[in-house]
Backbone as CSV, one residue per row, in Angstrom:
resi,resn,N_x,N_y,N_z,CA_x,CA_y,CA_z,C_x,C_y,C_z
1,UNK,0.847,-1.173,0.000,0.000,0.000,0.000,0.892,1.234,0.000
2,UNK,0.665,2.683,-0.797,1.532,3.233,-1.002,0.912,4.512,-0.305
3,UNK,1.907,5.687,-0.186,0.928,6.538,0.693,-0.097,7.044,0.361
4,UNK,0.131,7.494,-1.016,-0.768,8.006,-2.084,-2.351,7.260,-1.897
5,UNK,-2.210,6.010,-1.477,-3.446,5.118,-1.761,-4.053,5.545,-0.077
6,UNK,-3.278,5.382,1.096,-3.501,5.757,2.007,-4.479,7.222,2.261
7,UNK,-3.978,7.766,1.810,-4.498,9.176,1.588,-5.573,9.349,0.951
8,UNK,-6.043,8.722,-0.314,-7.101,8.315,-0.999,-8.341,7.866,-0.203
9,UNK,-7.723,6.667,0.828,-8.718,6.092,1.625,-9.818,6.653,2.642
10,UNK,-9.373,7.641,2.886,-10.031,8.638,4.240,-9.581,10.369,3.341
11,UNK,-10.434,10.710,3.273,-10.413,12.453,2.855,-9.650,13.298,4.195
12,UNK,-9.077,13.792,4.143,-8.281,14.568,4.841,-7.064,14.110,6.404
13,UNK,-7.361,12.775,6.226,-6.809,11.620,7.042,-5.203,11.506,6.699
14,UNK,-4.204,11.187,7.229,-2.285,10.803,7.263,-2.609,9.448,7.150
15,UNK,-1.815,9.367,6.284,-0.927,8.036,6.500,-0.199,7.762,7.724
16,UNK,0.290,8.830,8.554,1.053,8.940,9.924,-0.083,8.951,11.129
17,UNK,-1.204,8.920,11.061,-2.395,9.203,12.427,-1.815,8.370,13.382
18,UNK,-1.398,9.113,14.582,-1.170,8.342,15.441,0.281,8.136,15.742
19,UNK,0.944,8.812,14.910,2.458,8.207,15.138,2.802,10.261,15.094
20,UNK,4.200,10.070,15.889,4.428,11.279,16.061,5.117,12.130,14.431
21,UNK,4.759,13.065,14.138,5.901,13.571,12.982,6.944,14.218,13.382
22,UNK,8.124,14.158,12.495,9.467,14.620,13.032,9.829,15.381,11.716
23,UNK,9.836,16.227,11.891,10.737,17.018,10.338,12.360,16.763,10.382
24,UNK,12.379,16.882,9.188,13.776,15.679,8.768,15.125,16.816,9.373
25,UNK,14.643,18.051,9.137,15.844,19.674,9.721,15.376,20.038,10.511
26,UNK,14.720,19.299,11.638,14.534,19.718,12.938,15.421,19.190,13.605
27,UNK,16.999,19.532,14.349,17.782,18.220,14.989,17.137,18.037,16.226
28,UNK,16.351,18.738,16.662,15.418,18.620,18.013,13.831,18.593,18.168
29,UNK,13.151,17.507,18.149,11.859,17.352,17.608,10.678,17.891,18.643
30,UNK,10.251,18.731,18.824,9.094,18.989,19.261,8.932,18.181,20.691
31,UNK,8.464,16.838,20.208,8.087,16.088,21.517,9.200,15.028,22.014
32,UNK,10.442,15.458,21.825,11.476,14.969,22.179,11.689,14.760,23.860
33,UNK,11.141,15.612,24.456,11.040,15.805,26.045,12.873,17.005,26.374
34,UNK,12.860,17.149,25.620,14.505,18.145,25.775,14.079,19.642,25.955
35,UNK,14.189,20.047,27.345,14.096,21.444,27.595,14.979,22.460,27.517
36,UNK,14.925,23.768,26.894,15.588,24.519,26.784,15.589,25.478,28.327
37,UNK,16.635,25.893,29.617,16.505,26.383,30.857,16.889,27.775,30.227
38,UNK,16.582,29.059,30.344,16.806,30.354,30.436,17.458,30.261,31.721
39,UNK,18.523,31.298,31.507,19.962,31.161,32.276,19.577,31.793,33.414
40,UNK,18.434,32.667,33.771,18.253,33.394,34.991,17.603,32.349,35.745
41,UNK,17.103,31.424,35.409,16.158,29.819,35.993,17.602,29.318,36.650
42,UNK,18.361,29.392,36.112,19.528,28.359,36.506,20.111,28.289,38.035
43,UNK,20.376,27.437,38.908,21.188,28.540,40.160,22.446,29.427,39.789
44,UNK,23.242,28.511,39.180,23.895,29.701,38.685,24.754,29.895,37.472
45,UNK,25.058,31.212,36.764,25.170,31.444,35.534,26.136,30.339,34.642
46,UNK,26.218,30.480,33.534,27.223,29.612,32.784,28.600,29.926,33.027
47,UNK,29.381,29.012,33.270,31.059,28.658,33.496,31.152,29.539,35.048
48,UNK,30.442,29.667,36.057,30.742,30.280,37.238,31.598,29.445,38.059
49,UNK,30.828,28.328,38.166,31.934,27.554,38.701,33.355,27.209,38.301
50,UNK,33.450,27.305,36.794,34.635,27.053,36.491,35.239,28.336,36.576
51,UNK,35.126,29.354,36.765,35.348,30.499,36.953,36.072,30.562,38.336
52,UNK,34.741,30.581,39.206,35.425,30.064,40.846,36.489,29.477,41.236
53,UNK,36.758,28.205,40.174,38.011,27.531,40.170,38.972,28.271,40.461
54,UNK,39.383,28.737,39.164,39.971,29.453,38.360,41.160,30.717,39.496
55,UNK,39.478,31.052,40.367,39.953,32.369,40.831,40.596,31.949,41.793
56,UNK,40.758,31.059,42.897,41.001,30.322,44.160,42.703,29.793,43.618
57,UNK,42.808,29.268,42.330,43.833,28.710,41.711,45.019,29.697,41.994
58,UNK,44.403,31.002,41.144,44.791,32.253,40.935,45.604,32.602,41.856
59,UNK,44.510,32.594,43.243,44.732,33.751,43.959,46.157,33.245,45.162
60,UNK,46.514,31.912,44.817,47.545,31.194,45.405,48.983,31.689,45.155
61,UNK,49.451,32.730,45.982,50.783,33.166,45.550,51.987,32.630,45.131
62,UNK,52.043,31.317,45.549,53.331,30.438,45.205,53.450,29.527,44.363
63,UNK,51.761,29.743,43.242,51.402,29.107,42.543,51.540,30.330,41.442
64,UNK,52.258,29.142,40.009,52.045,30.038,38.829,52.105,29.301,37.587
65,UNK,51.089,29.629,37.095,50.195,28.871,35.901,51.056,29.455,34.523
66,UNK,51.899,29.111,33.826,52.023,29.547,32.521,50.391,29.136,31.232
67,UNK,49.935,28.135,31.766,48.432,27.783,31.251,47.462,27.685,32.533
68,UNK,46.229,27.907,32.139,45.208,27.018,33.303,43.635,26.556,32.268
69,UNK,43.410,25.906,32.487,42.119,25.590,31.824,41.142,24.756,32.233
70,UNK,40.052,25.836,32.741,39.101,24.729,33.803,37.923,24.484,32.895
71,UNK,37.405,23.099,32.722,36.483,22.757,32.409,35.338,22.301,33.314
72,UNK,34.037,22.029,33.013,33.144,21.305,33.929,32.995,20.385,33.729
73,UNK,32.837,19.513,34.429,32.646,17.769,34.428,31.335,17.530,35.143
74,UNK,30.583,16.381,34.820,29.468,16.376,35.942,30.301,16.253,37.548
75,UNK,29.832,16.786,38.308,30.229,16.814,39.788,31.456,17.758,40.229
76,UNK,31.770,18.121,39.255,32.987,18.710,39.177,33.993,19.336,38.107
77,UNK,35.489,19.449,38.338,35.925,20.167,36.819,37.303,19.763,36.672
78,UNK,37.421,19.898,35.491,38.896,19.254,34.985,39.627,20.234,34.464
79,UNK,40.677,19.895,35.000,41.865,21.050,35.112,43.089,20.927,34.451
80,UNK,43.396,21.364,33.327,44.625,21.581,32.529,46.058,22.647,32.669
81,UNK,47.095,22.440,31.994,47.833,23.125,32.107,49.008,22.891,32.754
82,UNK,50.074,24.361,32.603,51.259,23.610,33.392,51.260,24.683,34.775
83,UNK,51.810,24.239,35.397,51.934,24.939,36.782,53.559,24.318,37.298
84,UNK,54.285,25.714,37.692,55.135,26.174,38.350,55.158,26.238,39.651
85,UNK,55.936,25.510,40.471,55.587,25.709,41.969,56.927,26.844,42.390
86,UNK,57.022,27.287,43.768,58.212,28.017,43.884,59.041,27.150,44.403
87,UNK,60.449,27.368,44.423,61.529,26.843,45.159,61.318,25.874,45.987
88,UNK,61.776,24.999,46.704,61.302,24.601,48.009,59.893,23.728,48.483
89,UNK,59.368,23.809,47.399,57.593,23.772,47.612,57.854,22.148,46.529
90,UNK,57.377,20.806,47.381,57.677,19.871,46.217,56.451,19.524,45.659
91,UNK,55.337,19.967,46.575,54.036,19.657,45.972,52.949,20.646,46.728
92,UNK,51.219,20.532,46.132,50.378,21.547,46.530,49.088,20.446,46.155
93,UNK,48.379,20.383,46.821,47.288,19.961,46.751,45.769,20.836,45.892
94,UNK,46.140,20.532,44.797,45.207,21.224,43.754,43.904,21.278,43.969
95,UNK,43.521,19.842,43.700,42.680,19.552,43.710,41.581,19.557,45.293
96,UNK,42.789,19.390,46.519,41.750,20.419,47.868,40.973,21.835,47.531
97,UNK,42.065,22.510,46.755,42.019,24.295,46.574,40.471,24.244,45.517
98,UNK,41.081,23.177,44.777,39.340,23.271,43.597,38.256,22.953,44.212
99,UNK,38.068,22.296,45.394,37.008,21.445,45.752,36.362,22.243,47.203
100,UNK,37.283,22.996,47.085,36.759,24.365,48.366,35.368,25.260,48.038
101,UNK,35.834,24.893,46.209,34.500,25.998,45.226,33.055,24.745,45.678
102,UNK,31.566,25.689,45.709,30.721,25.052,46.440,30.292,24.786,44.733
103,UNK,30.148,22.982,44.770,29.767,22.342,43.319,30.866,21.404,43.015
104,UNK,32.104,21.555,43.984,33.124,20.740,42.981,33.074,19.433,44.472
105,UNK,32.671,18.275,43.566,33.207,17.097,44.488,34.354,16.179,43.612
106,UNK,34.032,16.814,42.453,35.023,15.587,41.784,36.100,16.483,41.030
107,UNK,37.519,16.425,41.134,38.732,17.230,40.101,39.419,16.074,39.384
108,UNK,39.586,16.541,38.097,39.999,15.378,37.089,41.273,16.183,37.335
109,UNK,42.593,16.078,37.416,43.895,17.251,37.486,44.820,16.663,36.340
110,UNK,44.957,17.441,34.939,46.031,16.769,34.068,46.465,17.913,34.288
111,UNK,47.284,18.325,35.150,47.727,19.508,34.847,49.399,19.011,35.037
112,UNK,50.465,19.814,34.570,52.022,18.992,34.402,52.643,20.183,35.290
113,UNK,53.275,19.716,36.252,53.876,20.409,37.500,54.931,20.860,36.994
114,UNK,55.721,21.786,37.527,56.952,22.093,37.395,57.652,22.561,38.490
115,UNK,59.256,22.060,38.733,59.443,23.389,39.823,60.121,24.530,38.923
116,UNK,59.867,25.889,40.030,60.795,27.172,39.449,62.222,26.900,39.586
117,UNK,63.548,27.223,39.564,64.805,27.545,39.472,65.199,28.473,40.182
């Protein structure tokens, strides 16, 4: 049965009754159940937390980032880059300093240490 004949059968009736339609350049269909949140709904704005990171990282004097790059992860954020420690200092607990920000339980840390000279 072809649609054409379908259509024939019932005057103003689909061949589709009953089944949902999807337009072929829609990449997001109507009754997909996928909500779009307006950013003032949100608790809070886009990349804040990774932001927060960021700033706590920052604000560590004996710490120095020639890169930093915080991403979000579910639960938490992943952290790139190289980092410089000072003199004396053989290690720093990064990932405590990230997890101080309220949202971070989980730090992915690829970040490549260095000492200064």
């Amino acid at each position: 049965m072809s649609v054409s004949q379908d259509r024939s059968m019932v005057p103003g009736s689909s061949p589709f009754a009953g089944s949902t339609s999807v337009a072929l350049d829609d990449p997001v269909p109507a009754d997909s159940g996928i909500a779009m949140v307006e950013p003032q709904y949100c608790r809070n704005p886009p990349h804040h937390i990774e932001q927060q990171v960021r700033r706590a990282l920052l604000a560590e004097e004996d710490l120095h980032f020639s890169r930093l790059v915080v991403r979000r992860v579910a639960d938490g954020v992943c952290l790139e880059g190289t980092l410089y420690l000072d003199p004396g200092r053989d290690s720093v607990d990064v990932d405590r300093l990230a997890r101080q920000v309220a949202g971070v339980d989980l730090v992915i840390n690829h970040l490549l240490v260095h000492s200064c000279h």
